[in-house]
VOZA-97246 format. One line per field, with one value per atom (N, C-alpha, C, O): atom name; x, y, z; residue number from 1. Coordinates in Angstrom, 1 decimal, m for minus. Each point is the difference from the previous one (the first is absolute). Example, Ala and Ser with C-alpha at 12.3 -4.5 7.8 and 13.67 -1.06 7.14 Angstrom:
% VOZA-97246
kemar: N CA C O N CA C O $
xx: 13.2 m0.9 0.9 1.0 m1.4 0.9 m0.8 0.5 $
yy: m5.7 1.2 1.2 0.0 1.1 1.1 1.1 1.1 $
zz: 7.8 0.0 0.0 0.7 m1.4 0.0 0.8 0.1 $
lumnu: 1 1 1 1 2 2 2 2 $
//
This chain:
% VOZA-97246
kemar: N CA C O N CA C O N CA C O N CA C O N CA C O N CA C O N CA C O N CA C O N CA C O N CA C O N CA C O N CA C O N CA C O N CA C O N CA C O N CA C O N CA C O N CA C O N CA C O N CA C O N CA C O N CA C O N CA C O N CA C O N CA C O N CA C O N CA C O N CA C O N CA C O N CA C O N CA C O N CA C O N CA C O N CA C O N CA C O N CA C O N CA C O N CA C O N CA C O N CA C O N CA C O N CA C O N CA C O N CA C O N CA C O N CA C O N CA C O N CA C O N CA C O N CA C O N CA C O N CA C O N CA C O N CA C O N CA C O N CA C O N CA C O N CA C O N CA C O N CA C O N CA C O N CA C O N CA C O N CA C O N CA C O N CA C O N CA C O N CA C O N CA C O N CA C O N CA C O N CA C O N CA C O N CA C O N CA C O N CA C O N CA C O N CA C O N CA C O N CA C O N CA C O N CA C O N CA C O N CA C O N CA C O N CA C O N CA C O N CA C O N CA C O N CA C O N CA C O N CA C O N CA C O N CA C O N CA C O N CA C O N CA C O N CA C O N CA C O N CA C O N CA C O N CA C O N CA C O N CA C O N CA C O N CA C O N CA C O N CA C O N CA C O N CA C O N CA C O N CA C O N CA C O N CA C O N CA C O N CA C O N CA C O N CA C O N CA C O N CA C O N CA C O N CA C O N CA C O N CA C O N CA C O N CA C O N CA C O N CA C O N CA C O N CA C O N CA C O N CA C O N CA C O N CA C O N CA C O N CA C O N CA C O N CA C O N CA C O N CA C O N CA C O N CA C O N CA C O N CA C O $
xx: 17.2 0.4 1.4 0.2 0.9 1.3 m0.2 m0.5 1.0 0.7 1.2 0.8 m0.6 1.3 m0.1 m1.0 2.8 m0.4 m1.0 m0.7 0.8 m1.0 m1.4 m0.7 0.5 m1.7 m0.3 m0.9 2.1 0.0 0.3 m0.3 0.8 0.2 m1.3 m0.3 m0.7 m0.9 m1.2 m1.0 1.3 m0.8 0.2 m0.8 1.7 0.5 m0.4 m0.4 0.6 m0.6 m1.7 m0.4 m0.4 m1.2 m0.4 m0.9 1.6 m0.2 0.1 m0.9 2.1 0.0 m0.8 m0.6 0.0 m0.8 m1.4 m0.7 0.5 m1.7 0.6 m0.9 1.9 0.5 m0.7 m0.8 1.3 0.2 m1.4 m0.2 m1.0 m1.4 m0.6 m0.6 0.8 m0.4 0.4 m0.5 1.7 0.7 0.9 1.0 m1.8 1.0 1.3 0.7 m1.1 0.5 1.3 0.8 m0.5 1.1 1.1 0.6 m0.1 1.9 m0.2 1.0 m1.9 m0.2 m0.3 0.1 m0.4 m0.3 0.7 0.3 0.0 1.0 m1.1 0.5 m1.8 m0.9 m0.7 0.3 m0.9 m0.7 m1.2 m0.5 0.0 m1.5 m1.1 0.0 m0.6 m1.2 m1.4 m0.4 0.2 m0.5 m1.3 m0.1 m0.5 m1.5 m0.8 0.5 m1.5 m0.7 m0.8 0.2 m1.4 m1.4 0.1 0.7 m1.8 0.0 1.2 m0.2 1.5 1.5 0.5 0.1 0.0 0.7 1.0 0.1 0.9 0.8 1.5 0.7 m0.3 1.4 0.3 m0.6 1.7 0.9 1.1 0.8 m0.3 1.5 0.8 m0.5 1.6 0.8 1.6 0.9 m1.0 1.8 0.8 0.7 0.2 0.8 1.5 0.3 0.2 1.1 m0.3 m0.6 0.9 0.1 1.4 0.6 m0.3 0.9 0.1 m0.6 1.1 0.2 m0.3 m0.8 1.4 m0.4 m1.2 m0.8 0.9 m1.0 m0.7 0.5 m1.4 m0.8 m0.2 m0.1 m0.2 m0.2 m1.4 m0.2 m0.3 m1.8 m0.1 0.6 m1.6 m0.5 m1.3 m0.6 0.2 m1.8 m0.5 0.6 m1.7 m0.7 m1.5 m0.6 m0.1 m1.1 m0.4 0.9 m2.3 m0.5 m1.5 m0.5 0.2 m1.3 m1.5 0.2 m1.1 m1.2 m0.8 m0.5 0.0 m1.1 0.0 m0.9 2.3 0.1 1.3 1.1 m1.0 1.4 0.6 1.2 m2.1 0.6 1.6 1.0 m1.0 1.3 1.1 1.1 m1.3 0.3 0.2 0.0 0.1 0.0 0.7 m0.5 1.7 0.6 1.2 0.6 0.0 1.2 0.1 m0.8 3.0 0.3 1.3 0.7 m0.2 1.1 0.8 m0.6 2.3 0.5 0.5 0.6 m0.6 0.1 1.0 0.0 1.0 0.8 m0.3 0.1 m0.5 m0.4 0.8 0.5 0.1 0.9 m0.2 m0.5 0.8 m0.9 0.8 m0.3 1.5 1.2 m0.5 0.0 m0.2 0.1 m1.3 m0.2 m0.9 m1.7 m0.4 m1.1 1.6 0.2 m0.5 0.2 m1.1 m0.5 0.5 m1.0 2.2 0.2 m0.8 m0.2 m0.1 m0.5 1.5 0.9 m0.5 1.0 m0.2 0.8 m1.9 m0.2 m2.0 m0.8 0.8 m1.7 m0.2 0.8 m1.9 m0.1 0.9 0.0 0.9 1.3 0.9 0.8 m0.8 1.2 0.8 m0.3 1.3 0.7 1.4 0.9 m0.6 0.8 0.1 0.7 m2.1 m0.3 1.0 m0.2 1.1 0.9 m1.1 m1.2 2.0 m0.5 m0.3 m0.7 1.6 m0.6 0.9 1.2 m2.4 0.4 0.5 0.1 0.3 0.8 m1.4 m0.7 m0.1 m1.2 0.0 m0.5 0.7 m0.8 1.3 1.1 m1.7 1.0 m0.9 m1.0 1.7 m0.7 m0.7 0.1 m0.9 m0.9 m1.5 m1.2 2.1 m1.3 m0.5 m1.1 2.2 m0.6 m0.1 0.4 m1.0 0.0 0.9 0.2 0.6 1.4 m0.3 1.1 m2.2 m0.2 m1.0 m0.8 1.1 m0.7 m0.1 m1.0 2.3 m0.1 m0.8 m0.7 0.9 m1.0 m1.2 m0.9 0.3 m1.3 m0.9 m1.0 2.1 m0.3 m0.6 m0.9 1.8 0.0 m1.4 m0.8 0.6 m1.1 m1.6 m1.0 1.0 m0.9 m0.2 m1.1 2.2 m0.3 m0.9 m1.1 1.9 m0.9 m1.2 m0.3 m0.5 m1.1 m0.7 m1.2 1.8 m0.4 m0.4 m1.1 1.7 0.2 m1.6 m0.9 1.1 m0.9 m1.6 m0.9 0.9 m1.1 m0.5 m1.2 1.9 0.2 m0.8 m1.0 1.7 0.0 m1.7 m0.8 0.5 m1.4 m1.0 m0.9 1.0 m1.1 m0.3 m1.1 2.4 0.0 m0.8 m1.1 1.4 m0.2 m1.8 m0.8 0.4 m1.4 m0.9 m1.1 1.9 m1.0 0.3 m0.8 2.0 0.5 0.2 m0.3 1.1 m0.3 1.4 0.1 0.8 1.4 0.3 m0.2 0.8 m0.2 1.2 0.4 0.6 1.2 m0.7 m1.0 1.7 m0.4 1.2 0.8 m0.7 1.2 0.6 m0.4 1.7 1.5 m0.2 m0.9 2.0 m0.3 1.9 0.4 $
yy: 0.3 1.2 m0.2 m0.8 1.7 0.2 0.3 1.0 m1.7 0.3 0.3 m0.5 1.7 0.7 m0.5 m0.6 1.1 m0.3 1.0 m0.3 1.7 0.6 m0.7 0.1 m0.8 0.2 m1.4 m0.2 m0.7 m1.2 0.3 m0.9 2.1 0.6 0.5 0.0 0.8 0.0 m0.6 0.4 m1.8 m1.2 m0.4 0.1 m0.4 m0.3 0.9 m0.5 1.9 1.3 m0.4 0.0 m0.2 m0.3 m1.4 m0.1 m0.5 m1.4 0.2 m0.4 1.2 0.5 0.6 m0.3 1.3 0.9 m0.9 0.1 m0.8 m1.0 m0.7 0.4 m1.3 m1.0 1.4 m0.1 0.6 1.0 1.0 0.8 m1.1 0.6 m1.2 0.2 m1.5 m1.3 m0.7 m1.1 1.9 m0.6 1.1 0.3 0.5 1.4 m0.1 0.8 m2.3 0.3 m1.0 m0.4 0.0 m1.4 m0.4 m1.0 2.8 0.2 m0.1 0.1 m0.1 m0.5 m0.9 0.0 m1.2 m1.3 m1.0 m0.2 m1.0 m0.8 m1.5 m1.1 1.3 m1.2 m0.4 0.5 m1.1 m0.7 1.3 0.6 m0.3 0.8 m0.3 0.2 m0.6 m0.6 1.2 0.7 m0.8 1.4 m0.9 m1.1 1.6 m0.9 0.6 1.2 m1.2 0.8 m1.3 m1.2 2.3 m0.7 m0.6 0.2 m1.2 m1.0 m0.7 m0.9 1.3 m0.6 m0.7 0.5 m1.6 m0.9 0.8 m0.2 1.1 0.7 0.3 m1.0 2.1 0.3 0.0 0.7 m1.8 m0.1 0.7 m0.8 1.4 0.0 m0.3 0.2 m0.7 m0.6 0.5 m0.3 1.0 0.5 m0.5 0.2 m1.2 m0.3 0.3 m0.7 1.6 1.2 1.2 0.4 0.3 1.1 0.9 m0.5 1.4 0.4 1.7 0.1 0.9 0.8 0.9 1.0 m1.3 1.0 m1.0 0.7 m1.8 m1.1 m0.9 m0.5 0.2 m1.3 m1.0 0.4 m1.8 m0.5 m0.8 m0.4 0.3 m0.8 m0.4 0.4 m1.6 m1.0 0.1 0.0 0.3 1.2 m1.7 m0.7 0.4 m1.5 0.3 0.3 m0.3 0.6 m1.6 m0.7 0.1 m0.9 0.6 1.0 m1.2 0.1 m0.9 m1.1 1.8 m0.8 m0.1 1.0 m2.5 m0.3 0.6 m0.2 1.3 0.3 m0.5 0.7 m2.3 m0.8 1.2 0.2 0.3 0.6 0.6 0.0 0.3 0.3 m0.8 0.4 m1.7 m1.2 0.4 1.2 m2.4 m0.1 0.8 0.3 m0.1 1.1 0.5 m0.7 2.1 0.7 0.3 0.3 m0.5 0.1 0.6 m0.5 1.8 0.7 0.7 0.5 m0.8 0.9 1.2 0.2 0.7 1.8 0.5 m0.3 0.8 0.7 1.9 0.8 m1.0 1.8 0.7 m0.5 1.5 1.4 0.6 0.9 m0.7 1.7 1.1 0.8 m1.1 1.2 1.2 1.2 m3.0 1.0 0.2 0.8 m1.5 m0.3 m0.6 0.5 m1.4 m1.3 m1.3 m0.5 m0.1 m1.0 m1.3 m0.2 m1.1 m0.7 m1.4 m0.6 0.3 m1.5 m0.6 0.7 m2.0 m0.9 m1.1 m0.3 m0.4 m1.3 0.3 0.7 m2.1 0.2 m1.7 m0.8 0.4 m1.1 m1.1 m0.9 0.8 m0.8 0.0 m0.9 1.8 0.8 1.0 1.2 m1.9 1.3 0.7 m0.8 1.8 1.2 0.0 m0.6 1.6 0.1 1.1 1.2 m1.8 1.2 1.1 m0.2 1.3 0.9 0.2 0.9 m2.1 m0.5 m1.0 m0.3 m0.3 m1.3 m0.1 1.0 m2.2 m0.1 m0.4 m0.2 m0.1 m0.4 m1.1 0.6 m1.5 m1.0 m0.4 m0.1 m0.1 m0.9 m1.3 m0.4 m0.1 m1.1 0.0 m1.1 1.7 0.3 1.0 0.1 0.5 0.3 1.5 0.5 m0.1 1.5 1.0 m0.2 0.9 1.3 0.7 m0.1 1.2 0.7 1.1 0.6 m0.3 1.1 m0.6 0.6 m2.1 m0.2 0.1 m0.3 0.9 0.6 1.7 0.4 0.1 1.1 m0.6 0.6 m1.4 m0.6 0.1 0.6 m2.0 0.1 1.2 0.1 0.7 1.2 0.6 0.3 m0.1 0.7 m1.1 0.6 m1.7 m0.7 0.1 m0.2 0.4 0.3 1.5 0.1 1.0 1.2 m0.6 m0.5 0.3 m0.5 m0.8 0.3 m1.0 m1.0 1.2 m0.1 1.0 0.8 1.0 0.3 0.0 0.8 m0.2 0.8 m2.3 m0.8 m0.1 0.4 m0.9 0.2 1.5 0.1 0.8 1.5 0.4 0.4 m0.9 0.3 m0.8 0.7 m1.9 m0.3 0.2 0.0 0.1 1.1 1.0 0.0 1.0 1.4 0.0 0.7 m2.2 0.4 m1.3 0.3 m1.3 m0.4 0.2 m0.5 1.5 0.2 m0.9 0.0 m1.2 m1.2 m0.6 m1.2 1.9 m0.4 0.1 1.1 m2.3 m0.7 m0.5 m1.0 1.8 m1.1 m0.8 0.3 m1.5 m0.9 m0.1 0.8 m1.6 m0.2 m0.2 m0.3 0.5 m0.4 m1.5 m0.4 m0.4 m1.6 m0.1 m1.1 $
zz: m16.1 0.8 0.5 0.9 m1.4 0.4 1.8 0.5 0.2 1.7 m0.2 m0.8 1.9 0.3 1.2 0.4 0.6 1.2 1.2 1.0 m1.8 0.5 0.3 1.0 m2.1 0.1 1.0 0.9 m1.3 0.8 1.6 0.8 m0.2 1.1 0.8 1.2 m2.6 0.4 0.3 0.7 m1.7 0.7 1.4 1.0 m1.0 1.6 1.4 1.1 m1.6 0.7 0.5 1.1 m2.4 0.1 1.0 0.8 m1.1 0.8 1.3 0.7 m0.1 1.7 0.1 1.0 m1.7 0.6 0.2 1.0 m2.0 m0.1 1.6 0.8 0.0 0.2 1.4 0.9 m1.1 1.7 0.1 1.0 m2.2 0.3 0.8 1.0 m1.6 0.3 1.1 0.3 0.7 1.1 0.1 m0.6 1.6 0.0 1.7 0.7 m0.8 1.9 m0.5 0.9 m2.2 m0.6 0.1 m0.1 0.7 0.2 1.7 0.6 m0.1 1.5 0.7 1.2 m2.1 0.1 m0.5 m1.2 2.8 m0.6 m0.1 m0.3 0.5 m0.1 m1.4 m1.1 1.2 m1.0 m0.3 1.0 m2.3 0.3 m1.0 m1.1 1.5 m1.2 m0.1 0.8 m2.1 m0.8 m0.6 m0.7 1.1 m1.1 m0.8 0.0 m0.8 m0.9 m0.1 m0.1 0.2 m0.2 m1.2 m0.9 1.0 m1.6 m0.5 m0.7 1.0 m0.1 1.5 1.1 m1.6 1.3 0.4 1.3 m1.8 0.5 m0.3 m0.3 0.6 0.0 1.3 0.8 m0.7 0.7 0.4 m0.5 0.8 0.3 1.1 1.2 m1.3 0.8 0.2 m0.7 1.7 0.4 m0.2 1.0 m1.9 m0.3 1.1 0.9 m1.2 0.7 0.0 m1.0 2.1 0.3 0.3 0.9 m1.2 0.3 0.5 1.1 m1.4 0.5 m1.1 0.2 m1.7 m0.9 m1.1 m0.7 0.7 m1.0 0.7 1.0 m1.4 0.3 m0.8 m1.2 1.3 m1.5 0.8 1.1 m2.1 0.1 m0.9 m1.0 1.0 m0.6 0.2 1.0 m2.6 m0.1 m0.7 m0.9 1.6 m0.6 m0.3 1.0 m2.1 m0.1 m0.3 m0.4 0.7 m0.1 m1.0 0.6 m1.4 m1.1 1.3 0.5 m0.3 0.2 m0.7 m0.5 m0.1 m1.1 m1.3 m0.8 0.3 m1.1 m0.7 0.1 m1.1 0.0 m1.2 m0.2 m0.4 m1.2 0.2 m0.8 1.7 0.6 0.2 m0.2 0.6 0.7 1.1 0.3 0.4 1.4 1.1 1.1 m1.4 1.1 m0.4 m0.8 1.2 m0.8 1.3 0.9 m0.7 0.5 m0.5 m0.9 1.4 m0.2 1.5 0.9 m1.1 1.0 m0.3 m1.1 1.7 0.1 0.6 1.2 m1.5 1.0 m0.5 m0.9 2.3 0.5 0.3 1.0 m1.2 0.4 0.2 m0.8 2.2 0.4 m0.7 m0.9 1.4 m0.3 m1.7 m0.2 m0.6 m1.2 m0.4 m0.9 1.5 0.0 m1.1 m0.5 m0.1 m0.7 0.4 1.1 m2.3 0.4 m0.8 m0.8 0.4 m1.2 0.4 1.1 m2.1 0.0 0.2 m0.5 1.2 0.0 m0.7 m0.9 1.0 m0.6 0.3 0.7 m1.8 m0.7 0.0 m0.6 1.3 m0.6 0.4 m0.9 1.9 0.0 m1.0 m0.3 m0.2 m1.0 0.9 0.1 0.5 0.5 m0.7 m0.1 m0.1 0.3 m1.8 m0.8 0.8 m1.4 m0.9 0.2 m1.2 m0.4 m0.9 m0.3 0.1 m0.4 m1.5 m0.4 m0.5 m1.2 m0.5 0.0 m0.6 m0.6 m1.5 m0.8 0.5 m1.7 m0.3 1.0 m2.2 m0.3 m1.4 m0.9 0.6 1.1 1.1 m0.3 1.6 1.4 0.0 m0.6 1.6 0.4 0.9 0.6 m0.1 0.9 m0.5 0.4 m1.4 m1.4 0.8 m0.1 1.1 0.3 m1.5 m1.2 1.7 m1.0 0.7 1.2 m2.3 m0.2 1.3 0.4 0.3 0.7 1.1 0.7 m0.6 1.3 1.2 0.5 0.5 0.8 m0.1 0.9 m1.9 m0.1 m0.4 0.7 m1.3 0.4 0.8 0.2 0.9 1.4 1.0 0.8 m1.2 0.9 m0.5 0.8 m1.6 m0.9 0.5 0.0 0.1 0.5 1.4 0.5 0.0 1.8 0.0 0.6 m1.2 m0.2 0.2 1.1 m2.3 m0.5 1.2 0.3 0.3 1.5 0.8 0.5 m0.3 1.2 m0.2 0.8 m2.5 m0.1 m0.2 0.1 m0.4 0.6 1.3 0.2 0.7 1.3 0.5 0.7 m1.2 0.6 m0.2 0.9 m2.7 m0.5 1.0 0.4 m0.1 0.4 1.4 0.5 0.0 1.9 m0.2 0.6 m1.5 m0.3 m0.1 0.5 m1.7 m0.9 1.9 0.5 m0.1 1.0 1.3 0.9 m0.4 1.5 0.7 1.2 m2.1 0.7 0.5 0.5 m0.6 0.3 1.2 0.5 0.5 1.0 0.5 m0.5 1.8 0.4 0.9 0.7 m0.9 1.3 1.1 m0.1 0.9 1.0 m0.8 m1.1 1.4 m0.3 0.6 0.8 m1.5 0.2 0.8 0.4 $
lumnu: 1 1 1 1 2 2 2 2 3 3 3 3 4 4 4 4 5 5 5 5 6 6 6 6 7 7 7 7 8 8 8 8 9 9 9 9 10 10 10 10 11 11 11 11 12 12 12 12 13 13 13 13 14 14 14 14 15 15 15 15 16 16 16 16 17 17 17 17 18 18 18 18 19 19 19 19 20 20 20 20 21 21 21 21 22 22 22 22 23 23 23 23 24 24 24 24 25 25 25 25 26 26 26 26 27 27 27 27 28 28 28 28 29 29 29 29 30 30 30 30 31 31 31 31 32 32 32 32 33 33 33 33 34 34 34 34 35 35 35 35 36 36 36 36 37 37 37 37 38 38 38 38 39 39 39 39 40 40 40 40 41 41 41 41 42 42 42 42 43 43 43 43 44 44 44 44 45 45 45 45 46 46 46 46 47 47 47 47 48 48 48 48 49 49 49 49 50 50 50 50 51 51 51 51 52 52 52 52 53 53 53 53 54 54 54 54 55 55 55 55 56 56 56 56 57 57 57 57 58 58 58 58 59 59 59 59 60 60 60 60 61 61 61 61 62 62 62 62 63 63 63 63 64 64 64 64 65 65 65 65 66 66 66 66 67 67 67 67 68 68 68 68 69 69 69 69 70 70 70 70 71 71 71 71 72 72 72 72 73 73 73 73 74 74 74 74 75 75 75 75 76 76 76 76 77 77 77 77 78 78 78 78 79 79 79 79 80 80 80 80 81 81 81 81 82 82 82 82 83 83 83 83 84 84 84 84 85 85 85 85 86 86 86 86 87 87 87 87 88 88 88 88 89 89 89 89 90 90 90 90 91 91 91 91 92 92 92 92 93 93 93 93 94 94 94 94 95 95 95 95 96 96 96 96 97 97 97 97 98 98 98 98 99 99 99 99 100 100 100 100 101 101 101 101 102 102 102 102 103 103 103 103 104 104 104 104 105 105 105 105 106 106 106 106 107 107 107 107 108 108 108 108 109 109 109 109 110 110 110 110 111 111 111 111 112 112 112 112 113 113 113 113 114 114 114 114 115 115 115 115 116 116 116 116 117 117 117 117 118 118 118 118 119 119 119 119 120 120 120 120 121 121 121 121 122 122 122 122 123 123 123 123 124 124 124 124 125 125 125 125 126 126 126 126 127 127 127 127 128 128 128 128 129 129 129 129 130 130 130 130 131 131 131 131 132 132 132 132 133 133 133 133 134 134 134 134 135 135 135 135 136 136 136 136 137 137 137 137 138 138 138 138 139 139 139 139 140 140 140 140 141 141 141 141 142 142 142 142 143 143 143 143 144 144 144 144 $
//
């Protein structure tokens, strides 16, 4: 599938909007906020910086009793309200993912891995959203 920057714009579109169903209070908070779902140890997120027009967070989903996944994914976000944009920054301790690679590199990304990225956070978010939606189980706790 050919990406333009439209449609990759429109990824990003989708990710704020999932990011601001799932934490609608995010451009107001400068604390830590932890997010849980039943049966999943949980999503995390963590305020990074806040600023005036962006925020950046560090979304850490931990897997419970299911390794198939492995053990825990962790990615940083920078949010924009301004333009209502959501980009992955870094995945995994991979940070400041370009927007394409030469193939083969040495790091063995794929040519479109930052659009990957971004496209698997969707996917996170929309998981997230289904199992709120199918068990009503989506839960803030204190700010830490």
């Amino acid at each position: 599938m050919k990406y333009t920057v439209s449609k990759l714009i429109k990824l990003y579109e989708s990710n704020y909007e999932r990011l601001s169903i799932i934490m609608p209070s995010l451009d107001m908070t400068e604390t830590d906020v932890d997010l849980t779902v039943q049966g999943i140890t949980g999503l995390v997120v963590r305020v990074l910086e806040h600023c005036k027009y962006t925020t950046i967070v560090k979304l850490s989903i931990a897997y419970d009793h299911d390794t198939r996944f492995g053990t825990s994914m962790v990615m940083t976000v920078r949010i924009y309200y301004d333009a209502q944009v959501a980009e992955v920054m870094s995945y995994q301790g991979c940070g400041r993912l370009k927007s394409r690679y030469h193939y083969p590199n040495e790091t063995m990304f794929m040519p479109r891995e930052k659009l990957q990225v971004n496209q698997f956070l969707k996917e996170c978010l929309e998981h997230f959203l289904l199992i709120s939606d199918e068990q009503s189980c989506l839960t803030f706790l204190s700010a830490h």
